[in-house]
N, C-alpha and C positions, 0 to 999 in steps of 0.2 A: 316779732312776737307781739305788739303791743295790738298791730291791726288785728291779730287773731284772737285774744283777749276782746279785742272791741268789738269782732262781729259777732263773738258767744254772745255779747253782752246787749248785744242788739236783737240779736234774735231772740231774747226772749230767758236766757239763762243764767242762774245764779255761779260764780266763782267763786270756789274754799280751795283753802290751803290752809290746814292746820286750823288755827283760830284766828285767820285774815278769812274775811270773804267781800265779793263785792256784787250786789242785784241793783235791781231796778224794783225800787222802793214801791212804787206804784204797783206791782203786782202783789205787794206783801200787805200792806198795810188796811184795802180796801180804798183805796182815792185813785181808780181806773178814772173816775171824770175831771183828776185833774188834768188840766190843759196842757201843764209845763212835767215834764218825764223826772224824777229823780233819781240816779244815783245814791248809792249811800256806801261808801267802804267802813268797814267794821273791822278792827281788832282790840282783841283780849288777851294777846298773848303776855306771858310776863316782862316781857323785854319791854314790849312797846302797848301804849293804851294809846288808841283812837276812834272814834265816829266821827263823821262827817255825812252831810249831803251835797251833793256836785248837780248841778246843772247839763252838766257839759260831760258827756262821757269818758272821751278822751282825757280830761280831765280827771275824773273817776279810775281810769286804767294807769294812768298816769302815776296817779299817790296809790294805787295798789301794791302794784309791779316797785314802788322805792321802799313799800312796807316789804312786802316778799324780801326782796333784800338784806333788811335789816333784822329779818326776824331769821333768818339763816343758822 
């Protein structure tokens, strides 16, 4: 599951679930001419509160998929 999350997430697509989601920050923000790609997972759900930005995708899918989890 994690590689299919990663190659949405490569190609170009935003993940939601509820009020977890996770994009690639660089499309949203307007910094297309940054160099380095960001990540960003987001949740607001009431169980769990987090933002982050990740470098590393897998990294990115990685603390998704443990939010997804816990927000069950």
């Amino acid at each position: 599951m994690k590689e299919h999350y990663e190659a949405v997430l490569l190609d170009g697509c935003a993940l939601e679930k509820g009020r977890l989601s996770l994009c690639t920050i660089n499309d949203y923000k307007g910094n297309s001419f940054r160099r380095k790609t960001l990540y960003q997972v987001h949740c607001d759900d009431t169980k769990v509160k987090h933002s982050e930005f990740y470098e590393s995708s897998s990294q990115a899918v990685k603390k998704f998929l443990e939010l997804k989890r816990k927000i069950r």
